[in-house]
C-alpha positions in Angstrom: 98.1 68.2 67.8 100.2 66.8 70.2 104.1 67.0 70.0 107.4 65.7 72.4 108.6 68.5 75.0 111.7 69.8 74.3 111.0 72.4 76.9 112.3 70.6 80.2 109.4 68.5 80.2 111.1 64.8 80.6 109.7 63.9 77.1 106.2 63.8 78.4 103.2 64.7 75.5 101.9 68.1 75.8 99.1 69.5 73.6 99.8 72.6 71.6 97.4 75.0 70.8 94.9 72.9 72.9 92.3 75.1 74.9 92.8 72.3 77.8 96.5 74.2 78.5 93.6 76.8 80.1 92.0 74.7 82.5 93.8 73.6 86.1 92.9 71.5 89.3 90.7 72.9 91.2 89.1 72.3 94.8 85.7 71.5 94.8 83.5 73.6 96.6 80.4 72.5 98.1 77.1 74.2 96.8 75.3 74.9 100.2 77.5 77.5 102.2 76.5 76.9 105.5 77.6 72.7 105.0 79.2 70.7 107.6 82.4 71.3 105.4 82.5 74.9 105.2 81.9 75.2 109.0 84.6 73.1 109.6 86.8 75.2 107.1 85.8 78.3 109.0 87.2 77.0 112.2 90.6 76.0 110.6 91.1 79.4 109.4 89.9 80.9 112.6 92.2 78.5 115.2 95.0 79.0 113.2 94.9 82.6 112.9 94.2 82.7 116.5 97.0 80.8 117.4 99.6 81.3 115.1 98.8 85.2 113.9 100.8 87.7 115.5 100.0 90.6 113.7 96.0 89.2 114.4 96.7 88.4 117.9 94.5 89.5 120.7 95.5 89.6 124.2 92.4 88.2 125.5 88.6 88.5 124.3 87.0 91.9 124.0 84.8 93.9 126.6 81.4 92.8 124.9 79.5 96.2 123.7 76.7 98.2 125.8 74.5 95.3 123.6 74.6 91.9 122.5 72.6 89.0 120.8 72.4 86.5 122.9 72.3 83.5 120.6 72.3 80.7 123.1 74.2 77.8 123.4 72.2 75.0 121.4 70.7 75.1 117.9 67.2 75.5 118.7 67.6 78.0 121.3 65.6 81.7 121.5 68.5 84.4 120.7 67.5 87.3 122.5 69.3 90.9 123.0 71.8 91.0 126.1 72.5 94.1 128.2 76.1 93.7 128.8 77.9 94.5 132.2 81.5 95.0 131.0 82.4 91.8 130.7 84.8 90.2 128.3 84.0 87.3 126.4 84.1 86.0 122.5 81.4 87.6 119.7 81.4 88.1 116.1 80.6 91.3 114.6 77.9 91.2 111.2 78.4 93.6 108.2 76.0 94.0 105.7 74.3 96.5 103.3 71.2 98.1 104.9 69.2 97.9 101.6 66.2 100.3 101.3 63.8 98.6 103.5 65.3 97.3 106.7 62.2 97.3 109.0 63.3 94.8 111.8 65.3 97.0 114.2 65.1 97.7 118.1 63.6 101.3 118.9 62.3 102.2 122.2 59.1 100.9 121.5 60.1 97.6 121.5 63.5 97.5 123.1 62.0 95.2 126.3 60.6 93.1 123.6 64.0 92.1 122.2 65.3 91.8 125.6 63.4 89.3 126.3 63.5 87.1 122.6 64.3 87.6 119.0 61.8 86.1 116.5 63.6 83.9 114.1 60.9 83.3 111.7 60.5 87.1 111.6 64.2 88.3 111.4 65.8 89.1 107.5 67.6 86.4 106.4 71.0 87.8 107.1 70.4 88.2 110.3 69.2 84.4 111.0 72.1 83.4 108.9 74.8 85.3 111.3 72.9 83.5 114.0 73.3 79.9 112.9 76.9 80.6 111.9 77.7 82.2 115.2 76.3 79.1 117.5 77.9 76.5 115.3 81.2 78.5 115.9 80.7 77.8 119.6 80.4 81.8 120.0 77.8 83.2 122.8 77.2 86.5 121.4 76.6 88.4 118.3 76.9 92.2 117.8 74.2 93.6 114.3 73.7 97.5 114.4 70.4 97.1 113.8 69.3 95.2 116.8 72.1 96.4 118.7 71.8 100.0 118.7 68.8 101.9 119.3 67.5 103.3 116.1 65.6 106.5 116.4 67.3 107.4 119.3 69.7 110.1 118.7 71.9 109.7 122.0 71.8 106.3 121.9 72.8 106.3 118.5 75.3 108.8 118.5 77.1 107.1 121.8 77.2 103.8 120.2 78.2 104.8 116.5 81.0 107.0 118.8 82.7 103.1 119.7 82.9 101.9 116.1 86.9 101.1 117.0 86.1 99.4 119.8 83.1 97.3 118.2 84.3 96.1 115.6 88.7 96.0 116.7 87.3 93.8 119.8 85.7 91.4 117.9 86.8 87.5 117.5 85.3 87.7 113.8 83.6 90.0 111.7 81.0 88.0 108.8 80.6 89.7 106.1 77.0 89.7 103.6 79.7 90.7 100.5 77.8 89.4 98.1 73.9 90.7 99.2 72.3 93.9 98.4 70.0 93.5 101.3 69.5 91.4 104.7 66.7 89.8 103.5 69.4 88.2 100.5 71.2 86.4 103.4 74.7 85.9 104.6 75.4 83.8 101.1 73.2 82.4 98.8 73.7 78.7 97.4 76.8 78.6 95.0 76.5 77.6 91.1 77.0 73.9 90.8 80.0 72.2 89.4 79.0 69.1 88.5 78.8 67.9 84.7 77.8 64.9 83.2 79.9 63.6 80.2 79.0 60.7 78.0 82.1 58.5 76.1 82.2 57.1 73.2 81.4 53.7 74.8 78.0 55.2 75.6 79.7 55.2 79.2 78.2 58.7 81.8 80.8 60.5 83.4 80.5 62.8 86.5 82.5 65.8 86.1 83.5 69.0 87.8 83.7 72.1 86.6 83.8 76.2 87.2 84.9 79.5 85.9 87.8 80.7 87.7 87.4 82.2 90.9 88.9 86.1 91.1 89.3 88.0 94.3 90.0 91.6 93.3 87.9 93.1 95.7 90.3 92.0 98.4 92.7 94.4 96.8 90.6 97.4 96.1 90.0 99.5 99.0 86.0 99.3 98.2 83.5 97.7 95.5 83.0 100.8 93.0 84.6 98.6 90.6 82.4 95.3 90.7 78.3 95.1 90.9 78.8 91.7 92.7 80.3 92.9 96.2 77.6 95.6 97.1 78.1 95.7 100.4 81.5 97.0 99.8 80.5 100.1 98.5 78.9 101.3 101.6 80.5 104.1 104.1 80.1 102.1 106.7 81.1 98.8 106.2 84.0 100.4 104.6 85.4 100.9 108.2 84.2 98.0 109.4 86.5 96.3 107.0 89.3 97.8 108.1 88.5 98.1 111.7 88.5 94.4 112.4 90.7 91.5 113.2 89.3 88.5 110.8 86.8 89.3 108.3 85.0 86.3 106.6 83.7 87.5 102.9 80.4 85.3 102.1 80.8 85.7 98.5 78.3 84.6 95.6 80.4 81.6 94.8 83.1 81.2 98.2 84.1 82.1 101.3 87.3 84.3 101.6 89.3 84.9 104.6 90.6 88.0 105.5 92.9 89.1 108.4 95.8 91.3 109.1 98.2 88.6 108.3 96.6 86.5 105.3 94.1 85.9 103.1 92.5 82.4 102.0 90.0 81.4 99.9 87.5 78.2 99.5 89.2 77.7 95.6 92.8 77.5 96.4 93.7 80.7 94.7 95.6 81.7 97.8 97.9 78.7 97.6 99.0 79.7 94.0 102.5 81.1 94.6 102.6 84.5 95.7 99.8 86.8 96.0 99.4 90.2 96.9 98.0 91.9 100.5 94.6 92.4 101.0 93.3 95.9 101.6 93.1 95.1 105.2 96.5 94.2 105.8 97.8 97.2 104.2 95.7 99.7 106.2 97.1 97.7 109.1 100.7 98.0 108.4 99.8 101.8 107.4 98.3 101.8 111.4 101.7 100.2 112.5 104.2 102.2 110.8 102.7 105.3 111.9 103.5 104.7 115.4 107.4 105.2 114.6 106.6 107.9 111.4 108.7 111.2 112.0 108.8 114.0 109.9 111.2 113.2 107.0 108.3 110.4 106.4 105.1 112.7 106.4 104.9 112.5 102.7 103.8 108.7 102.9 101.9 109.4 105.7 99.9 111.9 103.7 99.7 109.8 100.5 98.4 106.6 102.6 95.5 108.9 104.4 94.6 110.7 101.2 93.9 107.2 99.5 92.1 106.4 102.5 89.6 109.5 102.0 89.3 108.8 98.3 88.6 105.5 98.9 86.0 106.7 101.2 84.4 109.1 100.0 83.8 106.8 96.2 81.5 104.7 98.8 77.8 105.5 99.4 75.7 106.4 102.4 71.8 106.5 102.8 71.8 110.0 105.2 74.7 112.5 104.0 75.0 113.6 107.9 76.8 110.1 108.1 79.5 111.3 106.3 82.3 112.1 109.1 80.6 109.5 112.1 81.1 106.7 109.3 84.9 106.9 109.2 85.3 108.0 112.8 86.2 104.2 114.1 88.9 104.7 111.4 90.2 107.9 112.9 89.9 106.7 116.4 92.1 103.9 115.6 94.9 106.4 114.1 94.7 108.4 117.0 97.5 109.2 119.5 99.8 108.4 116.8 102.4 111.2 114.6 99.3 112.3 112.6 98.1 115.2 115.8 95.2 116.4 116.2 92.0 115.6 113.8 89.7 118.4 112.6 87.2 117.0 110.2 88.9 114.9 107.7 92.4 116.7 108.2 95.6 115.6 110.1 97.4 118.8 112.2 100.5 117.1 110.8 101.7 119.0 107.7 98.0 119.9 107.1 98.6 122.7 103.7 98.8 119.5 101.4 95.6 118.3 102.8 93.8 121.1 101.8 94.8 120.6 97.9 92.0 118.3 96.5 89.2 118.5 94.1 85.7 117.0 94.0 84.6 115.4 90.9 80.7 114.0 91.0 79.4 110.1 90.4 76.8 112.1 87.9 77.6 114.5 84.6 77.6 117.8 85.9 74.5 120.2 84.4 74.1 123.7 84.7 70.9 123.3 86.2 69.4 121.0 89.6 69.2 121.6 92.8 71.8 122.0 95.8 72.6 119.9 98.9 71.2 121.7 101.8 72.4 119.2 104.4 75.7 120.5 106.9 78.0 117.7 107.0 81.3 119.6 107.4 83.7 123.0 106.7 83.8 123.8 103.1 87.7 123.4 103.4 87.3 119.4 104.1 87.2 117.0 101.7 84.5 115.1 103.6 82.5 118.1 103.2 81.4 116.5 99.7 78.8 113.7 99.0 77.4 112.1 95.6 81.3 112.2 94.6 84.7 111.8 94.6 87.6 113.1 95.9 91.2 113.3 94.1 94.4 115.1 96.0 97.1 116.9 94.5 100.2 115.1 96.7 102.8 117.6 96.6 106.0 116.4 97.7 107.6 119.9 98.3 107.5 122.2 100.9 107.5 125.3 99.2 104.2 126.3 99.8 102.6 130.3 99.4 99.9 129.9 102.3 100.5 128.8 105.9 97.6 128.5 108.4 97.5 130.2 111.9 94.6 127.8 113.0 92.1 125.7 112.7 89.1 124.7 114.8 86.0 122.3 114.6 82.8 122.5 116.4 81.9 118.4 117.5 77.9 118.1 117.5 77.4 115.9 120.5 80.7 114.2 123.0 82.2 112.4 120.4 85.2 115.0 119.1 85.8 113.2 116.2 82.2 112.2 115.0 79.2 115.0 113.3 80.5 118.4 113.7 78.3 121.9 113.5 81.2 124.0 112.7 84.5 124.5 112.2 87.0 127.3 110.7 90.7 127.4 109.4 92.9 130.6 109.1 95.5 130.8 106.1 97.0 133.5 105.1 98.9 133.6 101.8 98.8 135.5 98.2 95.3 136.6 97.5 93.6 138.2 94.0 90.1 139.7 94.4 88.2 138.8 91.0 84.6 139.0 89.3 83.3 136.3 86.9 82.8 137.3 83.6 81.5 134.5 81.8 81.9 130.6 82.2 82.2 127.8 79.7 81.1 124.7 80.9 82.8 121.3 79.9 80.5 118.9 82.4 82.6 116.4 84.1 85.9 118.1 83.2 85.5 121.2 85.0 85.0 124.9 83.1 87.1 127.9 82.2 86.3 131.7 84.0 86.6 134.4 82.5 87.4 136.9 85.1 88.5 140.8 85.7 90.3 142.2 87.9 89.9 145.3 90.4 92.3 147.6 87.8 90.4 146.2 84.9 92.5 143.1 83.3 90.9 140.5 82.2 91.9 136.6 82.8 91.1 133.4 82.6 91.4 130.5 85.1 90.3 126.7 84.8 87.6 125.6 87.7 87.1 122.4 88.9 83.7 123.8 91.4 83.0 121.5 95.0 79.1 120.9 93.4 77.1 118.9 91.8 75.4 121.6 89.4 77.6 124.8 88.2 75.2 126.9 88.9 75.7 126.3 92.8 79.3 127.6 92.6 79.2 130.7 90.4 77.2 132.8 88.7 78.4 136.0 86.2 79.2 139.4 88.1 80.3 136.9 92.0 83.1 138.3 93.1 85.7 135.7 93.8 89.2 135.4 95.8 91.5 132.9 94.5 94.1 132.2 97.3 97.3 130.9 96.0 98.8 127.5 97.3 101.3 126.8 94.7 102.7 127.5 91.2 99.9 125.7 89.8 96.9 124.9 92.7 94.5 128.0 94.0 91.5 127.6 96.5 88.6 129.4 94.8 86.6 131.1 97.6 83.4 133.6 98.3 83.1 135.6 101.2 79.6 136.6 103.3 79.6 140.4 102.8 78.0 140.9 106.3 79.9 138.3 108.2 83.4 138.6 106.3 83.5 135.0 106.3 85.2 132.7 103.5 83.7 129.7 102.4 85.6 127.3 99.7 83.6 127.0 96.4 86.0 125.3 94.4 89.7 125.6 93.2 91.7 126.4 90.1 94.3 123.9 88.7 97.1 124.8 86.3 98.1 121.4 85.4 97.4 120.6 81.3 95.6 117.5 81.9 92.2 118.9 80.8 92.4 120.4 77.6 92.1 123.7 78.1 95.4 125.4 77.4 93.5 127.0 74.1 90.9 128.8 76.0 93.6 130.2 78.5 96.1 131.4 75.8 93.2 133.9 75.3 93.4 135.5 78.3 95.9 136.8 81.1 96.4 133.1 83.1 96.4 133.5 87.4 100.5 132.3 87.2 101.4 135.6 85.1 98.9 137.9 87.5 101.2 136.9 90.7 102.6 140.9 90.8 98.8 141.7 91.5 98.0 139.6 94.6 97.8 140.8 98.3 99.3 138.8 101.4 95.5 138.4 102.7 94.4 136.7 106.1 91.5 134.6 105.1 89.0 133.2 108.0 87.4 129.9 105.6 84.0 128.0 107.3 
């Protein structure tokens, strides 16, 4: 049906309940992602963010890495891997998802090899891809993990994954395999087609584009939990290596998105579209900015802004659970001398209680049977002491608190200070009940309810939200427990080592009706009336 505006619309036809209203002008976008065209595009968005970017600005190129790809300076040119001698010049950095069977890496064995030439024919796709792009950029050198770090040696390893910051923060551009599940997938893969044929009523063929819109959530979220077609997202690492760069160019399964600290662009023209919100990497950046001028009557954004970092974090996935804190050191590096302190593990010195208030929920129902993670990746009082899960703070705006610490300490595994760590301790002492576990009812994801008593016999009940996979790593009937007391409604559940006196943190204990289980607590004597019974206790927790 069509009708005369009478909207403002100068009279002109307009179709109403038509499902053309639906469908807009859009740019064409070429099928093969590594055209003439989409080159071209890539060096519009990277002179103009080079030269008109403040926020994206770099003084002058970056000190290239201990190692390089060499890529050459023509097409058909043998890339090979460059020792580098502190010079500064141009290079781009690649990040990509490992897969399950990356086999082409440099080791020892064949580190001389590579020195002297790369094997196209023989590299994964990605890699060959981030090759081509980087030479028709008119960029020398190339920095990939794999090639570019030892693998297998641990020194080597640890040194380079130590200068993360510096890798990635130095680079001109970072490419990005968004889209592929391995390096074999390549950079990009060739985009649906567009192109339609339509035949008239006169018989007459018409050639006409056409495609889905084009949405870029995943510039927003923090990480790709929430969409199977940016795996590469989803990893620890390149979660940092997101955030740790200057320019990062998203090879998508149907565009190319550009993503720097100032803007963000898009093959489809979404960006152009009125307003649109910050990317994920501009708001870490302005986080990074502002917290050179934080002061204390700020903390509380501070806090908020680093405690969505960790959840953020710790939601992504990692082959080897000892990556856990070296994966998110580059971040930490690049927060460093800033209002935040001192770091010990996943915890700021500034205003650290709050920190401490967080609970660890896992990817997988929880079952009361399975087997536990033997693997040291941090102090049970960090959140990054967790794998397989996620991690949800308690922000707590007040000050208020019952417990105050008297220190804290962590024990780095090699030189780096804020990578792998081998130990670590806090001291907090606050309002302390000694406990044994009765019985415990079990509600899976949710969390459980303990029935406890007490040293002169009463008999309570607490909800407990455990740090483990299976319930039976945390408790058992008959453990004794001691529930240290944070605030009106938040207590660290901990055991302690009979023979050492040592505290470890198994869980914590919520009084917040969010669960469900204000039934099963009536029953009992609930931890807020017992506050008469606890003990000022100093409370050593590894």
């Amino acid at each position: 049906m069509m009708t005369a505006g009478t909207d403002g619309s100068n009279g002109l036809l307009r179709f109403v309940g038509s499902p053309w209203v639906g469908i807009h002008p859009g740019v064409p976008i070429s099928e093969d992602p590594f055209a003439h065209s989409c080159l071209q595009q890539i060096r519009v968005w990277l002179q103009d963010c080079i030269h008109h970017h403040s926020e994206c600005r770099q003084s002058e190129p970056g000190r290239l890495p201990t190692r390089v790809i060499d890529v050459g300076a023509s097409i058909d040119a043998t890339p090979c891997l460059y020792v580098s001698k502190g010079e500064t010049a141009p290079y781009t950095t690649l990040s990509y998802r490992w897969g399950t069977n990356m086999t082409f890496r440099t080791t020892k064995e064949n580190l001389t090899t590579h020195q002297k030439a790369l094997d196209m024919e023989t590299l994964p796709a990605t890699f060959r891809d981030a090759i081509s792009v980087t030479r028709r950029l008119g960029i020398r050198y190339l920095w990939i993990d794999a090639l570019c770090i030892v693998q297998g040696d641990n020194e080597d390893w640890r040194r380079e994954s130590g200068r993360m910051a510096s890798v990635y923060g130095s680079s001109t551009l970072t490419l990005s395999a968004t889209s592929s599940a391995s390096p074999d997938a390549g950079l990009s893969q060739r985009r649906p087609s567009t192109v339609y044929f339509h035949e008239d009523f006169t018989g007459t063929k018409h050639e006409v584009h056409i495609r889905r819109p084009i949405y870029h959530r995943f510039l927003y979220e923090p990480n790709g939990r929430r969409d199977t077609q940016y795996p590469t997202l989803n990893r620890g690492w390149c979660f940092q290596e997101r955030l740790l760069s200057h320019r990062v160019l998203h090879f998508t399964h149907n565009e190319m998105v550009w993503d720097c600290r100032s803007d963000w662009l898009c093959e489809c023209g979404h960006d152009s579209e009125g307003e649109k919100d910050e990317s994920y990497l501009q708001t870490f950046h302005k986080f990074r900015q502002r917290l050179r001028t934080k002061h204390g009557d700020q903390v509380w954004d501070v806090h908020q802004q680093w405690g969505q970092i960790i959840e953020s974090y710790c939601s992504t996935s990692l082959t080897y659970e000892s990556d856990m804190l070296p994966a998110i050191s580059g971040i930490v590096q690049s927060l460093q001398n800033t209002v935040l302190g001192r770091y010990f593990a996943g915890l700021w010195e500034l205003d650290i209680i709050p920190q401490l208030m967080w609970h660890y929920i896992p990817t997988r129902p929880r079952r009361s049977f399975g087997k536990p993670t033997t693997e040291y990746v941090a102090p049970s009082f960090s959140p990054l002491s967790r794998t397989g899960g996620n991690i949800y703070y308690h922000y707590q705006k007040e000050k208020e608190f019952k417990v105050k610490v008297t220190d804290i300490q962590t024990t780095p595994l090699g030189s780096d200070p804020i990578g792998a760590v081998i130990g670590g301790h806090i001291t907090l002492v606050g309002p302390t009940l000694a406990v044994r576990v009765i019985s415990i009812t079990c509600y899976l994801e949710s969390g459980a309810t303990v029935r406890f008593s007490t040293s002169t016999g009463q008999i309570g009940s607490m909800n407990f939200m455990p740090d483990a996979n299976e319930y039976h790593e945390a408790i058992q009937p008959d453990d004794q427990l001691f529930l240290l007391q944070f605030h009106s409604w938040f207590w660290l559940v901990l055991r302690r080592d009979d023979q050492t006196g040592i505290f470890r943190r198994i869980g914590c204990s919520l009084y917040r009706d969010t669960f469900g289980w204000t039934q099963d607590l009536e029953k009992t004597l609930r931890l807020e009336d017992m506050a008469h019974m606890m003990l000022d206790m100093t409370l050593v927790i590894h």
